[in-house]
C-alpha positions in Angstrom: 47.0 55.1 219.4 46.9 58.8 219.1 49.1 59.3 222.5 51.5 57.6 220.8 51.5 58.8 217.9 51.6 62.3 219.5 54.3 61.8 222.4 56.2 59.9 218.5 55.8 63.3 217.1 57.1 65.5 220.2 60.2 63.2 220.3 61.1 63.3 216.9 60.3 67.5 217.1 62.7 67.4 220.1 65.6 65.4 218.3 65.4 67.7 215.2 65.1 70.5 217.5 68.8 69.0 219.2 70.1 69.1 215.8 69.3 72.2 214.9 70.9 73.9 218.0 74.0 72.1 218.8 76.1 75.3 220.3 75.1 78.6 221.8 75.8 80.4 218.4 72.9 78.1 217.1 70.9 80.6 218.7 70.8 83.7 216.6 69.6 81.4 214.0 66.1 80.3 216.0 64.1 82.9 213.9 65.5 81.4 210.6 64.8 78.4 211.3 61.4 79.1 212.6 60.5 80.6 209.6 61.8 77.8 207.4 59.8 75.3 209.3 56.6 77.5 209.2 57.2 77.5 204.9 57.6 73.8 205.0 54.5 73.4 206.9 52.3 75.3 204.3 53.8 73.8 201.7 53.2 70.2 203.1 49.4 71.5 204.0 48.7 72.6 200.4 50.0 69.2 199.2 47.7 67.6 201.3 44.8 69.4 200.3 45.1 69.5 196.6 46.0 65.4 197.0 42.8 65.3 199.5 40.9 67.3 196.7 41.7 65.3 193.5 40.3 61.8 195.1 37.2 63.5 196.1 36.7 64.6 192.6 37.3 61.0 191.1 35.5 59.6 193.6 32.8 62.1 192.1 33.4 61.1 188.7 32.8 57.2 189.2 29.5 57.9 190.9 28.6 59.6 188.4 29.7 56.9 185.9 28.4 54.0 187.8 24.8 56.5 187.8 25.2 56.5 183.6 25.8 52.9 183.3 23.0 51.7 185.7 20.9 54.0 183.0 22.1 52.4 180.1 21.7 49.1 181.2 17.7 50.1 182.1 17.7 51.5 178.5 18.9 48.5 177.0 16.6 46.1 178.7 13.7 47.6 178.2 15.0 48.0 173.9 15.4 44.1 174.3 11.7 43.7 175.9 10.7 45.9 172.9 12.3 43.6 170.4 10.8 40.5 171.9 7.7 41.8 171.4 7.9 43.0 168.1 9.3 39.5 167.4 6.5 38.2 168.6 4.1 40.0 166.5 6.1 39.5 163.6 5.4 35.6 163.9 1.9 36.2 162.4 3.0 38.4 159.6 5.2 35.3 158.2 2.4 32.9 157.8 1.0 36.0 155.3 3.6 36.1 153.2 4.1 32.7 152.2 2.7 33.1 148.6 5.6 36.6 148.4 8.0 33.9 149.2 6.9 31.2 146.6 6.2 34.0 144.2 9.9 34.9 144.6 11.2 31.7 144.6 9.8 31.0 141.2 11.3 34.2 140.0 14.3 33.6 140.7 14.0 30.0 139.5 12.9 31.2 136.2 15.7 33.3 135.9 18.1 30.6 136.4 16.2 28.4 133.7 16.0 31.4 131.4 20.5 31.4 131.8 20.3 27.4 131.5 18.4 28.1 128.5 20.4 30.5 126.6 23.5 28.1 127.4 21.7 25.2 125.8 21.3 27.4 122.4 23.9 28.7 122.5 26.4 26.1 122.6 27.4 25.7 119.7 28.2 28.9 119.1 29.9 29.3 122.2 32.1 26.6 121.7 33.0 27.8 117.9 33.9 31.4 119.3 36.3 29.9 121.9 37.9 27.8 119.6 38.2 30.9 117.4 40.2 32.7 120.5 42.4 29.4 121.1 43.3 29.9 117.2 44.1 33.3 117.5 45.7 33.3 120.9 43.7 35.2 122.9 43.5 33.2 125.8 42.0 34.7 128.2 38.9 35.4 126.4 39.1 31.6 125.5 39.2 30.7 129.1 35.9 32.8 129.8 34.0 31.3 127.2 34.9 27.9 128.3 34.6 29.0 132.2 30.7 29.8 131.5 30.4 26.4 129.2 31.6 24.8 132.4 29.4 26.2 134.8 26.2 25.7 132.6 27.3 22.1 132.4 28.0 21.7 136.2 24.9 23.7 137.6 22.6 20.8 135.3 24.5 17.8 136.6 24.4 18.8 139.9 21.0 19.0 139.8 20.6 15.8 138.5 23.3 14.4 141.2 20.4 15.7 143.9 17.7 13.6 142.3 17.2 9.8 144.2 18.1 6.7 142.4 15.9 6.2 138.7 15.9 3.3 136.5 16.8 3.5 132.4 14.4 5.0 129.2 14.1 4.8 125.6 16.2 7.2 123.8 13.7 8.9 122.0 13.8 13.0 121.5 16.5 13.6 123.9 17.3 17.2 123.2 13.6 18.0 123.8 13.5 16.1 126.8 17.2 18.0 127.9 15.4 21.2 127.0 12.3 20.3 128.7 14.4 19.6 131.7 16.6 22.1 132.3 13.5 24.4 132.4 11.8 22.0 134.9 14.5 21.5 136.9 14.6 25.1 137.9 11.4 26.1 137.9 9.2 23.1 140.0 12.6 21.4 141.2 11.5 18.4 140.7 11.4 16.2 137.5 10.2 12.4 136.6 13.2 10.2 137.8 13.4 8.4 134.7 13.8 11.1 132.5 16.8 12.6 134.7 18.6 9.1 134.5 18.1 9.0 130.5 19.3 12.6 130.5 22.6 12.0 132.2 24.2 10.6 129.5 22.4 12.5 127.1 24.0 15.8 128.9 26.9 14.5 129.3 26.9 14.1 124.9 25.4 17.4 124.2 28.5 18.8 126.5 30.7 16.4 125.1 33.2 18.9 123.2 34.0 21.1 126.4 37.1 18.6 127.6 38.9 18.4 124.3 38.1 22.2 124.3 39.6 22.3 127.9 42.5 20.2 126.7 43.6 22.0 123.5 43.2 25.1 125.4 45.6 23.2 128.0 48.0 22.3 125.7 48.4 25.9 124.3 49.4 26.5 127.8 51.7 23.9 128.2 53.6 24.8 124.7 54.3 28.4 126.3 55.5 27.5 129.5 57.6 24.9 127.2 59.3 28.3 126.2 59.0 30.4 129.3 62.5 31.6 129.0 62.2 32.9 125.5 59.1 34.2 126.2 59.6 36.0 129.3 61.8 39.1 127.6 59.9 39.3 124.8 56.4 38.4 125.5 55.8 38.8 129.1 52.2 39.8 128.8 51.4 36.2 127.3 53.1 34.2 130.1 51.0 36.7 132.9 47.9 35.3 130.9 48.7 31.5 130.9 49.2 32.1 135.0 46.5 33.9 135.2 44.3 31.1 133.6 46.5 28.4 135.7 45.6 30.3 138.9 42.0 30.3 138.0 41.8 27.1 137.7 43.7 26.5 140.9 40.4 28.4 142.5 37.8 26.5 140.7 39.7 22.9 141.7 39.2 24.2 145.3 36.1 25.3 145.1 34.9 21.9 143.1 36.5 20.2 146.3 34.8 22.0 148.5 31.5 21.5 146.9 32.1 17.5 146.8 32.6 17.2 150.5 29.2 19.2 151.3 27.0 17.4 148.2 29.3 14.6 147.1 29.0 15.4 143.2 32.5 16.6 141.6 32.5 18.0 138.0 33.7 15.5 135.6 37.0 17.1 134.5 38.3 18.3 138.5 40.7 18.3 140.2 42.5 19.7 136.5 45.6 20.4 139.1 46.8 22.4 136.2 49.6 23.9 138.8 51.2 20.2 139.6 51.3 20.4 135.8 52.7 23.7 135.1 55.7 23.0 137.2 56.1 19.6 135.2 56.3 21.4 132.6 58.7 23.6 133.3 60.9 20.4 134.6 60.7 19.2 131.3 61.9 22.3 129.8 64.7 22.4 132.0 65.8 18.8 131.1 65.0 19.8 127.2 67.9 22.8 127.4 70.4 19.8 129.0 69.3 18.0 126.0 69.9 20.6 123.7 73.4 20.7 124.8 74.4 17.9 123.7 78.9 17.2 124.2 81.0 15.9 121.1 81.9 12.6 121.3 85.3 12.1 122.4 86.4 10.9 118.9 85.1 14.3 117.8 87.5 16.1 120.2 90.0 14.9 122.7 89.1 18.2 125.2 85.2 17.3 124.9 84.4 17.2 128.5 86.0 20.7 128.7 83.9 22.4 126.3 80.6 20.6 127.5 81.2 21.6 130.9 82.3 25.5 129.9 79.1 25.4 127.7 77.2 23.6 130.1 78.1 26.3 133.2 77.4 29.6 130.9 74.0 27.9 129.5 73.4 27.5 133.4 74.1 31.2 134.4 72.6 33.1 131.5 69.5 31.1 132.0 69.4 31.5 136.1 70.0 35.4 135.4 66.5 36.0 133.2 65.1 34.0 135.6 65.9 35.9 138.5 65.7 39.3 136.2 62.3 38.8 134.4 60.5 35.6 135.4 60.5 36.9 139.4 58.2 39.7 138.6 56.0 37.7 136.5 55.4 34.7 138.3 53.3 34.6 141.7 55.2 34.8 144.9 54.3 31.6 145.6 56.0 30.1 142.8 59.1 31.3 144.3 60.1 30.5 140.4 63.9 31.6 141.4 64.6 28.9 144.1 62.4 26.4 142.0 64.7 26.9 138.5 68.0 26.7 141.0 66.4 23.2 142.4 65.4 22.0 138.9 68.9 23.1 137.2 70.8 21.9 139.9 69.1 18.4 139.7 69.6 18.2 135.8 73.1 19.3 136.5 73.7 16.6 139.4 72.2 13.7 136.9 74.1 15.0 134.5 77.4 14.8 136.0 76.6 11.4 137.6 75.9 10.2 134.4 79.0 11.4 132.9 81.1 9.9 136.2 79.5 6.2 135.1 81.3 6.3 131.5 84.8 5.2 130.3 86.8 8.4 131.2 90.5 9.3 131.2 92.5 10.5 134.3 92.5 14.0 132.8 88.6 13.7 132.5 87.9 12.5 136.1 90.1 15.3 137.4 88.1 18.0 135.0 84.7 16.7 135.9 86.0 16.8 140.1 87.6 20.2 139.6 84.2 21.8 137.5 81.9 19.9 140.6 83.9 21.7 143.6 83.9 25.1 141.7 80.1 24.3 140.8 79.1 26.5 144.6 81.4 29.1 144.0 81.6 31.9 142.4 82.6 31.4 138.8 79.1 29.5 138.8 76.2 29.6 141.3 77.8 32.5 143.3 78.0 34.2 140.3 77.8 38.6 141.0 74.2 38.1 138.9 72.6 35.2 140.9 74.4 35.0 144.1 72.5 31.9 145.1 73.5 29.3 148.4 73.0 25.6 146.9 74.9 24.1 150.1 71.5 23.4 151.3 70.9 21.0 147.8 73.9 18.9 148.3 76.9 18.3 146.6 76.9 17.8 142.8 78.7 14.4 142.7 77.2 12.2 145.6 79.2 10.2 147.4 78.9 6.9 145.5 79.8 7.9 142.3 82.8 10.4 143.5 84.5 7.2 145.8 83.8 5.2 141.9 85.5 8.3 139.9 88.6 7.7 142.5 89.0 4.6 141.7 88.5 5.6 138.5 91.2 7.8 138.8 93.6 6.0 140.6 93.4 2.8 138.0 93.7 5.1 135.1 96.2 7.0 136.1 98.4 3.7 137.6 98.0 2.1 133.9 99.0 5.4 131.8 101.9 6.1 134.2 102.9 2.3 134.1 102.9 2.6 130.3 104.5 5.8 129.8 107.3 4.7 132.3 107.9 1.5 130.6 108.1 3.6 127.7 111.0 5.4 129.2 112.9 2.4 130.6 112.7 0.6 127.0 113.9 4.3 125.4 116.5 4.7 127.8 117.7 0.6 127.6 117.9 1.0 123.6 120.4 4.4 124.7 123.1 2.2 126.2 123.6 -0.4 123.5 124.0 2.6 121.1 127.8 3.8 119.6 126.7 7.5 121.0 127.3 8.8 123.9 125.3 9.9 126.6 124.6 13.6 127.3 126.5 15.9 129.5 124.8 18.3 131.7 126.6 21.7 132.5 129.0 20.2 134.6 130.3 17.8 132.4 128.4 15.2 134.3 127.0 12.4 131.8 123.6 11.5 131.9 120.4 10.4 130.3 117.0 12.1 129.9 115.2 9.7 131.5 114.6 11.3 134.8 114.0 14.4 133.3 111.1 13.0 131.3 110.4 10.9 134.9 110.2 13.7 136.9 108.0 16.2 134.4 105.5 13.2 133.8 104.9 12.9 137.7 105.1 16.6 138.4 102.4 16.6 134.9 100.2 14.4 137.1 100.1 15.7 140.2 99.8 19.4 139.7 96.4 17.9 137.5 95.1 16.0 140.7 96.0 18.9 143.0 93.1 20.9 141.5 89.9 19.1 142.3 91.3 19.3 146.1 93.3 17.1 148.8 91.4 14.0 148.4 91.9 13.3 144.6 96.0 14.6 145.0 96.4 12.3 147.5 95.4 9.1 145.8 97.6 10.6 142.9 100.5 10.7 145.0 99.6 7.0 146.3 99.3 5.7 142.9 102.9 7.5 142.0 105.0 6.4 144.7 103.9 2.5 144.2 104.3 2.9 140.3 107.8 4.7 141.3 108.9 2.1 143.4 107.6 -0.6 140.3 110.1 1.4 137.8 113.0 1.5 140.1 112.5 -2.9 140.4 112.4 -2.4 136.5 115.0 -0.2 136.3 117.7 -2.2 137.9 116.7 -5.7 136.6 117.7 -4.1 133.5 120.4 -2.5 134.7 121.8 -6.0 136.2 120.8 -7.9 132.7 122.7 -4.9 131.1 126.1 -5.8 133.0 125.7 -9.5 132.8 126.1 -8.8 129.2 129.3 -7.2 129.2 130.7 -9.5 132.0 129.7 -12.1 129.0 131.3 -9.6 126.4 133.8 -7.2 127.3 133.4 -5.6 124.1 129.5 -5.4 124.6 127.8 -2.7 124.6 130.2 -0.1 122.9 129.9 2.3 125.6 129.3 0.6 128.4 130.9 2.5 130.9 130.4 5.7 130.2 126.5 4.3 130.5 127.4 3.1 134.0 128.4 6.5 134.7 125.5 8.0 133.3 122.9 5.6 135.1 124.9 6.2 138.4 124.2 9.6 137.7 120.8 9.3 136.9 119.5 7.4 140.3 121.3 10.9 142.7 119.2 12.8 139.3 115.8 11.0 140.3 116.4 11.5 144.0 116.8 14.9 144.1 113.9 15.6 141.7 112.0 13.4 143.8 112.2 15.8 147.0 110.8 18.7 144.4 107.5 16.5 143.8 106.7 16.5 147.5 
């Protein structure tokens, strides 16, 4: 292997050589090239030794390391041995301080019935003090106070809930027994089984006025968040306290369902799921300021649906701006309370208008309440510069049902007050050409009647209303004009036909007769070139 590698060498020395000295002129240039060759040789040696040098020193190093750690490992089993048999002496030290233990135990058990104690006395007092704050508003100092009547209350029946199964007793001196047993109960942990089933109940009444005190305090709560949107820019600080309290609570229902799943005992009053609550409250404040708002009747005010649709929109946007300016940084994040008031007005606003679309509307009405519904995610409304707010996600405004019934709402309306007004016309325009006047010339002398004039602006009236709320609602518009258009023109010349049977009987009858016929003539090339302009 190391002929070949030599005789490999020698041939490749010999080619390079070749290379190197191609013509006789190559010659001069032997020195040079030696040279060259002799610097590339060095060089490559020094790489080789300083490559050469640097593994034998990390080679070094992780002897050197596998040396420290087979040292630290011999350190660390012989501190293990040295535990275990301090452990082991340590075994007979515990069976000497047994009475420490007890004597500790009892301590701290005395303290406990020295708290329960205090609480039992105290009660009253406690209870008239938090009613005081409830009074005077400070509520979280009411919420303390009734936090530590609470846990006084829970800490005895939970005791009592550890106890096995008792039969009844004679009521006789139950406070003294109560009092007796809350200092038993703490000290020896145990008690007669018969006096804790008598005192359940008798607990239970001397603790009695902690739920209505919980509920009044409750209700105070539920009054202000009643208001939240009054309250917010002028009393902020009051609305941070009823969360605050409504969080805490939120805690203490977890914690009490914690504690039932490991001892099976659950306060009386928990889950309070004063959250859940909260937001139904704020629900029905929502649907209160719809209520507030109340529309004029339409025989108030012909343009009612108008107003209450203008007033209903600003209500909306004022209210969705101090939301998103002052209730965001007082509410949780959790709350997400912008999205949430968006989701609540936008389901009052949806029953609203559903509502609405159910009642006896006019045409005009159906195409106002379609129009205000499609501009409803733009941004005159909920893409307002101040809220900027996607609602595609919540669905349209008008669902499906009720906008196919407004339709046909829409479409029957509109047939019978365009039937009327054109029969209206035709009976105007029939009472014309028995008259002694004559008919109207236009500016080229032409006569004439107003009728399609008054034809054409009633249709054009019509469909530039149903062109707003979008294709769908002009579309049955034009539907409903073009059958009702081809109805007149039936009308129109069965009484133009009745109208010359009566001169062919008369041929004095009507007085202008002909210059009538000239004018109807006229009137049919009238209504079909207006017609072209309504397309």
């Amino acid at each position: 292997m190391e002929q070949q590698t030599s005789a490999e060498a020698a041939e490749n020395a010999i080619k390079y050589v070749a290379s190197l000295l191609r013509r006789p002129d190559d010659l001069d240039l032997v020195d040079r090239h030696f040279r060259t060759a002799v610097r590339k040789k060095t060089t490559l040696e020094s790489r080789l030794k300083a490559a050469v040098q640097t593994q034998l020193d990390d080679a070094e190093q992780g002897l050197i390391t596998l040396q420290s750690t087979v040292d630290d490992v011999r350190s660390i089993r012989d501190s293990f041995l040295e535990v275990d048999n301090l452990y082991n002496k340590c075994i007979a030290v515990d069976s000497k301080l047994i009475d420490i233990k007890l004597t500790t135990s009892q301590h701290l058990q005395l303290s406990a019935a020295k708290d329960h104690l205090n609480y039992i006395f105290a009660l009253p007092e406690s209870i008239e003090k938090t009613q005081m704050y409830i009074n005077d508003g400070k509520l979280l100092e009411a919420h303390k106070r009734l936090v530590e009547l609470e846990r006084a209350r829970d800490e005895l029946l939970i005791e009592i809930h550890k106890l096995p199964e008792h039969t009844e007793l004679d009521e006789q001196a139950s406070h003294t027994l109560m009092l007796k047993f809350a200092f038993r109960i703490t000290i020896f942990d145990r008690v007669d089984s018969t006096v804790a089933l008598f005192l359940l109940p008798v607990i239970m009444d001397y603790f009695s006025k902690i739920i209505p005190l919980s509920n009044k305090l409750a209700k105070q709560l539920w009054v202000i968040l009643q208001r939240t949107l009054n309250i917010v820019r002028t009393e902020s600080a009051l609305l941070v306290s009823v969360l605050r309290i409504i969080e805490r609570e939120e805690r203490s229902d977890r914690k009490a369902s914690e504690k039932e799943q490991d001892t099976g005992f659950c306060p009386p009053d928990r889950p309070k799921g004063y959250r859940k609550k909260a937001l139904d409250v704020l629900e029905k404040s929502v649907q209160d300021r719809f209520e507030f708002h109340q529309a004029e009747t339409r025989e108030e005010n012909s343009t009612w649906l108008i107003k209450f649709l203008e007033q209903t929109r600003k209500s909306v946007i004022e209210d969705l701006i101090v939301v998103k300016k002052f209730c965001t940084p007082v509410f949780p994040a959790s709350y997400n309370i912008f999205q949430l008031y968006v989701k609540l007005y936008h389901k009052e606003l949806a029953s609203t208008v559903n509502s609405i679309s159910q009642e006896q509307l006019k045409a005009n009405d159906i195409a106002t309440l379609l129009t205000w519904s499609k501009k409803y995610s733009g941004t005159e409304f909920m893409m307002h510069p101040s809220l900027e707010t996607d609602v595609s996600h919540l669905g349209p405004l008008i669902n499906s049902t009720s906008e196919d019934l407004l339709l046909r709402k829409y479409a029957s309306t509109m047939q019978s007050t365009i039937k009327e007004w054109m029969s209206n016309l035709l009976k105007a325009d029939m009472k014309d050409w028995t008259s002694t006047k004559m008919p109207i010339e236009d500016a080229e002398k032409c006569l004439q009647t107003t009728l399609p004039v008054d034809l054409y602006q009633m249709l054009d009236q019509n469909l530039s209303v149903a062109s707003v709320p979008g294709q769908k609602v002009k579309m049955k518009a034009i539907n409903v004009c073009m059958v009702e258009c081809s109805s007149f023109l039936y009308d129109y010349r069965t009484a133009l036909n009745r109208y010359r049977d009566r001169h062919m009987e008369e041929r004095t009858e009507p007085p202008n007769y002909v210059p009538y016929m000239i004018a109807i003539a006229n009137n049919c090339v009238i209504i079909d070139t207006l017609s072209n302009g309504l397309l």
